[in-house]
Each structure stands twice: as structure tokens, then as C-alpha cells.
C-alpha positions as CSV (number, residue, x, y, z in Angstrom):
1,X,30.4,-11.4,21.2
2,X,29.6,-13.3,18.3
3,X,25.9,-12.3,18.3
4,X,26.7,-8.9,18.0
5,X,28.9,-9.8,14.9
6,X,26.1,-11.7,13.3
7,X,24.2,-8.4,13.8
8,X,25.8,-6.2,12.6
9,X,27.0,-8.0,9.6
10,X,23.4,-7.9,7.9
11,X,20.7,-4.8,7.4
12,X,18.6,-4.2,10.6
13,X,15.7,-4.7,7.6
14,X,17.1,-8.4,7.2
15,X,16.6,-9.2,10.8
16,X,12.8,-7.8,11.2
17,X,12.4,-10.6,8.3
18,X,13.9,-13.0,10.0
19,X,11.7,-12.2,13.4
20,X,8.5,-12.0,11.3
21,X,9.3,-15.1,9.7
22,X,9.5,-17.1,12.6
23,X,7.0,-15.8,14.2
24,X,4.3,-16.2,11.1
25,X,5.7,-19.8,10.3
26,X,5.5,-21.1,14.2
27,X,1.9,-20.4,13.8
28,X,1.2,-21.3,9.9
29,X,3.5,-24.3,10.4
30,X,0.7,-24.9,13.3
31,X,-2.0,-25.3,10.5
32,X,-0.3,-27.2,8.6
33,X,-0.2,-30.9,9.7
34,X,-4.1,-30.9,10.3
35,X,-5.5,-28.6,7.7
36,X,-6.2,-31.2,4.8
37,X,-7.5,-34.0,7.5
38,X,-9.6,-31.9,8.8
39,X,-11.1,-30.5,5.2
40,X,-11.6,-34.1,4.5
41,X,-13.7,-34.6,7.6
42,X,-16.0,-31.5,6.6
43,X,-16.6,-32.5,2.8
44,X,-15.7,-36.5,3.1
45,X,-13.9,-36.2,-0.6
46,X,-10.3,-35.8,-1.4
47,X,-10.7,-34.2,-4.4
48,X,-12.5,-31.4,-2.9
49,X,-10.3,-30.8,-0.5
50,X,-7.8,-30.9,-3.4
51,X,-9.4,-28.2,-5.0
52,X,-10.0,-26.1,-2.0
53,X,-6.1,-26.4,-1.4
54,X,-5.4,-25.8,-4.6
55,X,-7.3,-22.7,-4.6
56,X,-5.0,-20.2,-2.6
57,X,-1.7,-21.0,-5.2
58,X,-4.0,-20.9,-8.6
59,X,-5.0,-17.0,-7.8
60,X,-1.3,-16.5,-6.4
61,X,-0.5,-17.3,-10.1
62,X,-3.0,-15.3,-11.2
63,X,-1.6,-12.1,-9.0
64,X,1.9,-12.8,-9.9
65,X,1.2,-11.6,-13.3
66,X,0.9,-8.2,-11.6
67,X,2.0,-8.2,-8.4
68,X,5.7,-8.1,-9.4
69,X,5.5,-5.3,-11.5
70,X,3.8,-4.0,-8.7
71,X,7.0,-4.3,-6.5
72,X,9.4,-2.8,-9.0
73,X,6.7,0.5,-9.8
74,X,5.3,1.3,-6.5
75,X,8.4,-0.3,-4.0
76,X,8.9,-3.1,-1.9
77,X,7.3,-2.3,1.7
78,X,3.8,-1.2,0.2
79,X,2.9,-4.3,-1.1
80,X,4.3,-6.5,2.1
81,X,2.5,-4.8,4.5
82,X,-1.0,-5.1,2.2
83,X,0.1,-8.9,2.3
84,X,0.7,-9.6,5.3
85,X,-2.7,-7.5,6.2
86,X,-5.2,-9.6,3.9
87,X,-3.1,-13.1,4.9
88,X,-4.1,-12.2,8.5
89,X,-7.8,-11.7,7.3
90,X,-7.9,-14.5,5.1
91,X,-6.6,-16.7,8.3
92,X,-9.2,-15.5,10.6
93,X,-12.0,-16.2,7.7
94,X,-11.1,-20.0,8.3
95,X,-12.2,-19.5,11.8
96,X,-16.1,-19.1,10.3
97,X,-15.8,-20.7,7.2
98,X,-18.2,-24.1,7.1
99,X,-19.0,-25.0,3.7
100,X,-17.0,-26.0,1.1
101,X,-17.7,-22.4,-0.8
102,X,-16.1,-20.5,2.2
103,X,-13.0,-22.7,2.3
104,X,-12.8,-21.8,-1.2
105,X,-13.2,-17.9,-0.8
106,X,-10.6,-18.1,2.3
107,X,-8.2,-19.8,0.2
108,X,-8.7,-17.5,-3.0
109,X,-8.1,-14.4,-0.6
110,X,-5.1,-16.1,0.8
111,X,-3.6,-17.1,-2.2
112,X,-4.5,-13.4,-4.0
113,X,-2.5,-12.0,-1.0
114,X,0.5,-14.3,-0.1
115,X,1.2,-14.4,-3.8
116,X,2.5,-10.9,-3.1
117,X,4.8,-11.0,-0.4
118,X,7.4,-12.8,-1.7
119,X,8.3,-11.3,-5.3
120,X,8.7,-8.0,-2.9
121,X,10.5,-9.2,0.1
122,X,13.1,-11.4,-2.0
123,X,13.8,-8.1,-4.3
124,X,14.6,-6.2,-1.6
125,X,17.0,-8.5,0.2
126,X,18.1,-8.4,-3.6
127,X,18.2,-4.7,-3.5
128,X,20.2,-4.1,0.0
129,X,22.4,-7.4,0.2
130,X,26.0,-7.3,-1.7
131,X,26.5,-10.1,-4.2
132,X,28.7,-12.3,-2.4
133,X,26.2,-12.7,0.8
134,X,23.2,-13.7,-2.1
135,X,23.3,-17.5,-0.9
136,X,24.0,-17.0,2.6
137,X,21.4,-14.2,2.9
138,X,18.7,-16.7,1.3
139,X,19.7,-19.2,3.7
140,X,18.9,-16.9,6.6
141,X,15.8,-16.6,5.7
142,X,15.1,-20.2,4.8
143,X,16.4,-21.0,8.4
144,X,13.9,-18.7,9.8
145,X,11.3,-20.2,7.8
146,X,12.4,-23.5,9.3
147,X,13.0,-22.3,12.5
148,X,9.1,-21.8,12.4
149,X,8.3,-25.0,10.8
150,X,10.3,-26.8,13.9
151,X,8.3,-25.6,16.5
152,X,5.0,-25.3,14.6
153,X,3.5,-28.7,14.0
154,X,3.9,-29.9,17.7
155,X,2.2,-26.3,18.7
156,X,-0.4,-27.7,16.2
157,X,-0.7,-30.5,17.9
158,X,-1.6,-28.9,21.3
159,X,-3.8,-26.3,20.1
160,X,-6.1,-28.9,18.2
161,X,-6.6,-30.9,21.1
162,X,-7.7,-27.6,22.6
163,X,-9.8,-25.6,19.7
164,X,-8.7,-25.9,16.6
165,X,-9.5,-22.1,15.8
166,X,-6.8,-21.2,18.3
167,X,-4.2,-22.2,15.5
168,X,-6.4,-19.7,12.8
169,X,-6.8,-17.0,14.9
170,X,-2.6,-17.4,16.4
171,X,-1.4,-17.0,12.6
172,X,-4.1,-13.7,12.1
173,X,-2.4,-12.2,15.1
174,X,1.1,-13.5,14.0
175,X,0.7,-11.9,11.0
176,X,-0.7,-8.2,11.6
177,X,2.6,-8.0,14.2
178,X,4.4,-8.8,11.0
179,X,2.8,-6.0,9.0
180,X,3.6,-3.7,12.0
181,X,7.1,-4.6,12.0
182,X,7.9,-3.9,8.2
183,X,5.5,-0.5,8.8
184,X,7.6,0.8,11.8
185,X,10.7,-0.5,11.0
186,X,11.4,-1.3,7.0
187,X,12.5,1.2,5.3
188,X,11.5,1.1,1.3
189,X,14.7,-0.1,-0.6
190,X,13.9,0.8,-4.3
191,X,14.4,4.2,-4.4
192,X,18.2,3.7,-3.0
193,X,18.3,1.1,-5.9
194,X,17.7,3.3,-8.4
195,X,20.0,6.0,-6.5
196,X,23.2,3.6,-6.5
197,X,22.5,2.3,-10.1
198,X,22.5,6.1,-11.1
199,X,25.6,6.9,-9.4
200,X,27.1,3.8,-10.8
201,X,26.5,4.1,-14.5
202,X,28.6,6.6,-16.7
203,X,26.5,10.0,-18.2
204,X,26.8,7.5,-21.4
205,X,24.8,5.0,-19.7
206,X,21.8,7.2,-18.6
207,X,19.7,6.4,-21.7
208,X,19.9,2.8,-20.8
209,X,19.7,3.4,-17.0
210,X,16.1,4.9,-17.6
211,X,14.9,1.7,-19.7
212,X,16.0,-0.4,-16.6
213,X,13.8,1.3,-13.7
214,X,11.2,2.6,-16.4
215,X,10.0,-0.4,-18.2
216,X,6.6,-0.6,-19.0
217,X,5.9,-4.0,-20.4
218,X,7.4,-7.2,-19.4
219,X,6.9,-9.8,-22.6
220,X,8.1,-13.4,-21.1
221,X,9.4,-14.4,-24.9
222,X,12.2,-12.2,-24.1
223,X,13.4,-13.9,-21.2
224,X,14.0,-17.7,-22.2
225,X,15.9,-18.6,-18.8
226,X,13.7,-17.3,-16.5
227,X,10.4,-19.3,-18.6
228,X,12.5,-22.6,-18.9
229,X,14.1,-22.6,-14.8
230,X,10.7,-22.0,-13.7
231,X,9.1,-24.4,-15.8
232,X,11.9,-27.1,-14.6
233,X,11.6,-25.6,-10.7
234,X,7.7,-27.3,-11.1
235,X,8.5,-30.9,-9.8
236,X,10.4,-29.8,-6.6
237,X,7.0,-28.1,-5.1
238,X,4.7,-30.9,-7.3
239,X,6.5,-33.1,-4.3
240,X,5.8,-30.2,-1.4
241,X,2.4,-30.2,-2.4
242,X,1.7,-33.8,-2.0
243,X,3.6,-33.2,1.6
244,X,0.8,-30.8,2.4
245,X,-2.2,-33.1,0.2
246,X,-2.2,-36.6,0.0
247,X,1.3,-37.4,2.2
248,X,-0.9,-37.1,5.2
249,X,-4.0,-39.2,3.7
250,X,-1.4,-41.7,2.6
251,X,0.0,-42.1,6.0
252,X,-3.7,-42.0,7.5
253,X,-4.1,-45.4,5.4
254,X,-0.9,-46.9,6.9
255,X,-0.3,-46.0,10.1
256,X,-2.6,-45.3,13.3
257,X,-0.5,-42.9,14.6
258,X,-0.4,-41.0,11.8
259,X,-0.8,-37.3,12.8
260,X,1.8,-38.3,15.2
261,X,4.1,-39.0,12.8
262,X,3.6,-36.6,10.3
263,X,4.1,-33.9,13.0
264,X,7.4,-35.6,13.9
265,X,8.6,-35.4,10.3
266,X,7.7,-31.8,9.8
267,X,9.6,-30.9,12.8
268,X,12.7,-33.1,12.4
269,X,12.8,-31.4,9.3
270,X,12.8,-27.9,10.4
271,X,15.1,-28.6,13.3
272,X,17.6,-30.1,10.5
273,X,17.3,-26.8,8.6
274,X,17.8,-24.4,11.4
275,X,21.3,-26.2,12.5
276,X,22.8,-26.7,8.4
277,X,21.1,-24.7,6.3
278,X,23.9,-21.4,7.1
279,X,26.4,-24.0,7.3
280,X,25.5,-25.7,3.7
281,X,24.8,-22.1,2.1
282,X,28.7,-21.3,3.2
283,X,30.3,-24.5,2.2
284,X,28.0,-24.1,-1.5
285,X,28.8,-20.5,-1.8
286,X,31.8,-20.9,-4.2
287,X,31.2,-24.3,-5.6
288,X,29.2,-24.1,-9.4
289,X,25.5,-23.6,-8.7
290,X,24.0,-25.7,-11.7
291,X,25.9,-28.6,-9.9
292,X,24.5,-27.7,-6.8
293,X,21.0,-27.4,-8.2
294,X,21.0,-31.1,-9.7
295,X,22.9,-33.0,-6.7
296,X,19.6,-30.9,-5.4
297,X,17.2,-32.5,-7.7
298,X,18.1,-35.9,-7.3
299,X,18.1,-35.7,-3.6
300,X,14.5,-34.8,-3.6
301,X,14.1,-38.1,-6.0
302,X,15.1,-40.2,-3.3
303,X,13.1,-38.1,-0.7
304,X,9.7,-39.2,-3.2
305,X,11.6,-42.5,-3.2
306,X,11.4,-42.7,0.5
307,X,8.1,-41.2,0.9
308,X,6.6,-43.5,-1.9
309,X,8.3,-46.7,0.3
310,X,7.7,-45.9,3.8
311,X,4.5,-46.1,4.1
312,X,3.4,-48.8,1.8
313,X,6.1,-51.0,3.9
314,X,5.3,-49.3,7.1
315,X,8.8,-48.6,7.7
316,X,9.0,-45.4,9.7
317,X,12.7,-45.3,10.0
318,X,12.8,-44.9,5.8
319,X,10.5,-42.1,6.3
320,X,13.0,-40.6,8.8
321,X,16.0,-41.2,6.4
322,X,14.0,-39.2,3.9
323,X,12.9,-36.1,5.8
324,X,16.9,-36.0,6.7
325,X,18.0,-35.9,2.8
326,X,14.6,-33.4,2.3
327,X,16.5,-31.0,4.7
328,X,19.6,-31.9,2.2
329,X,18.2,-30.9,-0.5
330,X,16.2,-27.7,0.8
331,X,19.3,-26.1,1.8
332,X,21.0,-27.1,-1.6
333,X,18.6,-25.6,-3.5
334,X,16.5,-23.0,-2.8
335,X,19.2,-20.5,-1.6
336,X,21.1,-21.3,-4.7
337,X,18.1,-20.7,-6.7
338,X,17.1,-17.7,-5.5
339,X,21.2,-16.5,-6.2
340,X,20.9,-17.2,-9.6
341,X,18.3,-15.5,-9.9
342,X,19.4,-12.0,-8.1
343,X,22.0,-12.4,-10.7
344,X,20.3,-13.0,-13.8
345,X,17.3,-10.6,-13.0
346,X,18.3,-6.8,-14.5
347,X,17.9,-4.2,-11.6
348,X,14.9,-2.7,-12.7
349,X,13.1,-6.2,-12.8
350,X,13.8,-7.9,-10.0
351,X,10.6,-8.0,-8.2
352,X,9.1,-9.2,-11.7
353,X,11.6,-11.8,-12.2
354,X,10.9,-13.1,-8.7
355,X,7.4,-12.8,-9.5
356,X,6.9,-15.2,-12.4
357,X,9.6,-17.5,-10.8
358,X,7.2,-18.0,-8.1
359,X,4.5,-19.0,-10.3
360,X,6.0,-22.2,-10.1
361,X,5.1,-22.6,-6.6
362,X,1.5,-21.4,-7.3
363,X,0.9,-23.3,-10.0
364,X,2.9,-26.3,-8.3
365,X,0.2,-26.4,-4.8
366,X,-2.7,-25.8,-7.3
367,X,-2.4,-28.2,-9.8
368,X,-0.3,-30.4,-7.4
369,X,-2.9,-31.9,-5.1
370,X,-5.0,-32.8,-8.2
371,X,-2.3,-34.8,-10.2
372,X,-1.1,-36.5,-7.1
373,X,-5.1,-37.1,-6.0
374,X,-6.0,-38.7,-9.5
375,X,-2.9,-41.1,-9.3
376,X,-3.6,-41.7,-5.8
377,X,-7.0,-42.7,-5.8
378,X,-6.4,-45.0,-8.2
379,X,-3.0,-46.8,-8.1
380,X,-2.2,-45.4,-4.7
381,X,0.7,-43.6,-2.9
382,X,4.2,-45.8,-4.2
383,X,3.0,-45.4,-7.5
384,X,2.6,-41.6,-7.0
385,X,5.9,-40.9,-5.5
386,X,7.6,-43.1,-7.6
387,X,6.5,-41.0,-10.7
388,X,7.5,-38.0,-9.4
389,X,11.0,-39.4,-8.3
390,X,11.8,-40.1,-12.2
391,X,10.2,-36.5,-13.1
392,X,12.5,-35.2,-11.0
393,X,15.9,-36.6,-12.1
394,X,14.7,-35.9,-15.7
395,X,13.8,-32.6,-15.0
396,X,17.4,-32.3,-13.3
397,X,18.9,-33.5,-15.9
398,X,17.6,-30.5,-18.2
399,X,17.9,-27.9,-16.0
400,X,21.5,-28.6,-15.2
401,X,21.9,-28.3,-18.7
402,X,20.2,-24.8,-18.9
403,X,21.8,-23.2,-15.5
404,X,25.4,-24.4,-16.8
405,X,24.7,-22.1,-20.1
406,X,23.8,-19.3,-18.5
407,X,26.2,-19.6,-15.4
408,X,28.6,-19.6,-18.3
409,X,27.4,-16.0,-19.7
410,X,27.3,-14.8,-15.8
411,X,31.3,-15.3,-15.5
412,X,31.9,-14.2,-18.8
413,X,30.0,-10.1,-18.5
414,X,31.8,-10.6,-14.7
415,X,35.1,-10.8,-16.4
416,X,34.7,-8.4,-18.4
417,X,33.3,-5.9,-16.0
């Protein structure tokens, strides 16, 4: 009974996202807890590895500056199918890849392509899902994502002790099922966009209806928010991309069962999202977002906190306490960040607005692994965590103060719409 409601109460479009997302991030999530140990086997230097990480989100920044306006000129489905097809490539191309130089041209065509997905898929849930569901929409999809990341690293786990190109070539496959999916069963969602926004707008308002879906030139100057809540969004995925870089090193100096425990977290994490992240996304929905966003920030201080702590005192249980308030703070923040965004962004620019906002993440995992390598190397893992614990409550701080103005403009046109 109540699976049918849950159905029926989103877009059939939302729920192939939500199978494709499971099934790419089961196998991705696979990847995930070995990938940089076993790049440091291969070239014996962290900060090649580093750079070979980095790689894939550098030319994702470098494609966003496009790939956005992409999205809102050519449509939504287009441009996440031709993801999802090179991602699967790209995946399989770590399968041969030996030398350091192929890691780095598997990562560049990976980061090209996956840099395009998500400035597309995000504006259409934009584009198809009523304002009020904007947080608990997001969250869906976040759950899916963590859904995956649950079951992934222990499936890691097995498949390495088996072939480790069985995990490559599982997310390939996962992927072009993906791309079938949205091909058969997506259908493209801007054109009804622009439809309902000319059926809503007055004769008056056609001039300004055509500047909205016709723009030609996107000049960031013009759109202060969106530059200073991406700059301040850095720090949150500076700390995901140590997770994913030197967390794993860090615990390889500490603990013997390291890969082991690292697997553990990532899952304990995942399975925390799955069960709260709908719940927290409902019981969020009407509170103010730019005090959801910094109890947000600070949770992820004390996650670096606890990350920075656990190791060096080879306390597993505060590592355990830390991936729990990490699950906090995902479902705090991401879903409401993405809302505030779907309601900032003008119609017409959605897809670009997701776009640059994304950059963050790019330039976050490609810069990321570098910073926290240089620090690492030479004053070691509780000093690099700790740094980025006070970056983040500064940068909370600020960006509290920026979402409260404009969440002050939102409720202001609202009222007088």
C-alpha cells in the first residue's frame, strides 16, 4: 500500500534516477575504498597519486564552464546519456591502464564526462519537481547515492580479493544500463519548461520570458550569490576529498586493519543515510535553510575533528562517532543546498547555475588531495584535519551570513507574488 503511494507521488523520471543511481554507486562505491592504495602501489608516491586523482575533477571544472549551458540549450537527457556513455569508457580504460600517463588520461576522460551529468540531471529534477518537494526530492536522490555507497565498499572488498578489474569493468556495465534507462525511459524536460513558463507569464511578460530561455552569455559578475555560496561550499568537499586521498593512507599508518576499517566506515555511512536522510529532509523542510546549512558546517568540523583524532590515538570507536555525525551533516546539507539553489537559479539557467555550483566539487577533489598531501607529508594527518575543522566553522560562519540575505529576498518576491 504504501509503496504504491511513494510511487506515485514522484515522476516515473525520478525513479529511473533513483535505480541508476544505485546501481552505478554499488559498483563505483566498489572502487572506491582501494583505488588510491592501489595507485600508490603502482607509482610508490603520494603525490602522484594525488595528481592522478585530482585529474578527473580539474577537467570536470574545466567542462562545467560549458557543459551547463549545454543543458539549458540542447536539453537535459542528451547530455546524461553522453555521460553516462564516456564514464562507462573511461571505467573500463582503468582495466588497461599501467603507467602513471594512462591513469591520468582515464581520469581526464572521466572527469570531462561526469562533470556533465550532474548540472543536467539536477535541473531536470528542478524542472519536473513542485517547489515544496525541492528538499525531499534531493534527499531521494542522496539516499539512492547512499544506498549504493552501503553496499559498495564491502562488494569492493570481495571483488579485490578476486580480480580487481572485476570492480572496473562492474561500474562500465553499471553505467551503459544507466544510459539505457534515461534513453528508453527519460523523457527530455526542457521543452515542457519553457511550455509552462509561457503559459504562466502574462502577453506583457513575453519580452522577458524570451531573455530567460534565450540567453546567450552567462557573465559570473552578475550573479554574486551563486560565486560566493560556491566559493564557501569548497571546504565541505576539501574534507571528501581527503576521505577519498590521504584518509585511507592515514589509516594505513595507524592501523593494520586498515582497509577493513575504512570499508566499515564507508558503509556505516551509507546505511545511516539510507534510513535518515528522507526522514531529516522532512523534519528540515520548513525550518530556515541558512541555519540548517551552518549547524551543517560545523558538524562536518567535528567530523575532521574526529577523523584528525582517531587515528593518531588509534581510537576506532571516535572514528565511528564521526562517520555517524558525517551522515548528520550530509543529510543537513546537501539537499538544502541544492533547494536553495532551484530557487535562486532563473528558469532559463538552471542547468548553468548547477553547473558552476559544482565546480566546487571539481575544483574541491582536484586541488584537495594536493593541499591535504603537502600538509600530510609533512606535519601529518591531526594536523591536516584539524585545519580543515577551523576552515570550516569560519567558512560557516560567512556563508550563514550570505544565505540569510538572500533567503531574506526569496520570502520577500514570494510575498509579493
Amino acid at each position: 500500500m504504501w509503496l504504491s503511494i511513494l510511487w506515485k507521488r514522484y515522476d516515473r523520471a525520478l525513479w529511473v534516477r533513483v535505480v541508476g543511481t544505485i546501481l552505478t554507486t554499488v559498483t563505483s562505491s566498489a572502487i572506491r575504498p582501494f583505488l588510491a592504495v592501489y595507485l600508490y602501489d603502482k607509482t610508490g608516491s603520494i603525490y602522484v597519486i594525488s595528481i592522478i586523482l585530482g585529474l578527473a575533477p580539474l577537467m570536470g571544472v574545466i567542462t562545467n564552464f560549458f557543459g551547463g549551458s549545454l543543458a539549458d540549450k540542447y536539453g537535459r537527457r542528451p547530455l546524461m546519456i553522453f555521460s553516462l556513455f564516456f564514464q562507462a569508457l573511461s571505467m573500463a580504460g582503468y582495466i588497461f591502464a599501467v603507467t602513471p600517463l594512462q591513469f591520468a588520461l582515464v581520469s581526464i576522460v572521466n572527469g570531462m564526462a561526469s562533470s556533465l551529468y550532474y548540472p543536467a540531471a539536477n535541473a531536470q529534477i528542478a524542472d519536473i519537481v513542485p517547489d515544496h518537494q525541492y528538499s525531499e526530492v534531493f534527499a531521494l536522490m542522496h539516499t539512492a547515492l547512499n544506498l549504493g555507497a552501503a553496499v559498495g565498499p564491502m562488494l569492493g572488498l570481495l571483488l579485490v580479493k578476486v580480480n580487481q578489474s572485476l570492480a572496473f569493468l562492474a561500474s562500465s556495465v553499471s553505467l551503459l544500463i544507466y544510459a539505457a534507462l534515461v534513453y528508453w525511459l527519460v523523457p527530455e524536460t526542457l521543452e515542457s519548461l519553457i511550455q509552462r513558463n509561457k503559459f504562466q507569464n502574462s502577453r506583457e511578460n513575453k519580452g522577458k520570458e524570451k531573455q530567460d530561455f534565450q540567453v546567450t552569455s552567462f557573465k559570473l559578475r552578475d550573479h554574486p550569490f551563486l560565486l560566493g555560496f560556491t566559493l564557501l561550499s569548497l571546504p565541505i568537499n576539501i574534507l571528501y576529498a581527503q576521505v577519498e586521498s590521504n584518509f585511507p593512507l592515514y589509516l594505513r599508518d595507524n592501523f593494520d586493519n586498515y582497509l577493513s576499517i575504512f570499508t566499515s566506515l564507508m558503509s556505516l555511512n551509507g546505511s545511516i543515510v539510507v534510513l535518515s536522510a528522507l526522514w531529516i529532509a522532512k523534519k528540515t523542510e520548513r525550518l530556515h535553510t541558512p541555519y540548517v546549512l551552518f549547524v551543517g558546517n560545523i558538524l562536518f568540523a567535528l567530523v575532521a575533528v574526529g577523523y584528525g583524532l582517531g587515528p593518531w590515538s588509534k581510537a576506532v570507536s571516535l572514528l565511528v562517532v564521526a562517520e555517524i555525525i558525517f551522515t548528520i551533516g550530509e543529510g543537513l546539507t546537501f539537499p538544502n543546498q541544492n533547494k536553495l539553489l532551484s530557487q535562486v537559479a532563473p528558469p532559463g539557467m538552471r542547468a548553468r547555475y548547477f553547473s558552476i555550483f559544482n565546480m566546487n566539487m571539481g575544483i574541491s577533489k582536484s586541488l584537495g588531495p594536493i593541499f591535504g598531501a603537502a600538509i600530510f607529508v609533512r606535519w601529518g594527518g591531526l594536523t591536516l584535519f584539524l585545519i580543515l575543522s577551523v576552515i570550516l566553522v569560519v567558512t560557516g560562519i560567512v556563508n550563514f551570513l550570505l544565505t540569510e540575505k538572500i533567503s531574506v529576498s526569496i520570502k520577500k518576491e514570494s510575498v509579493h507574488a
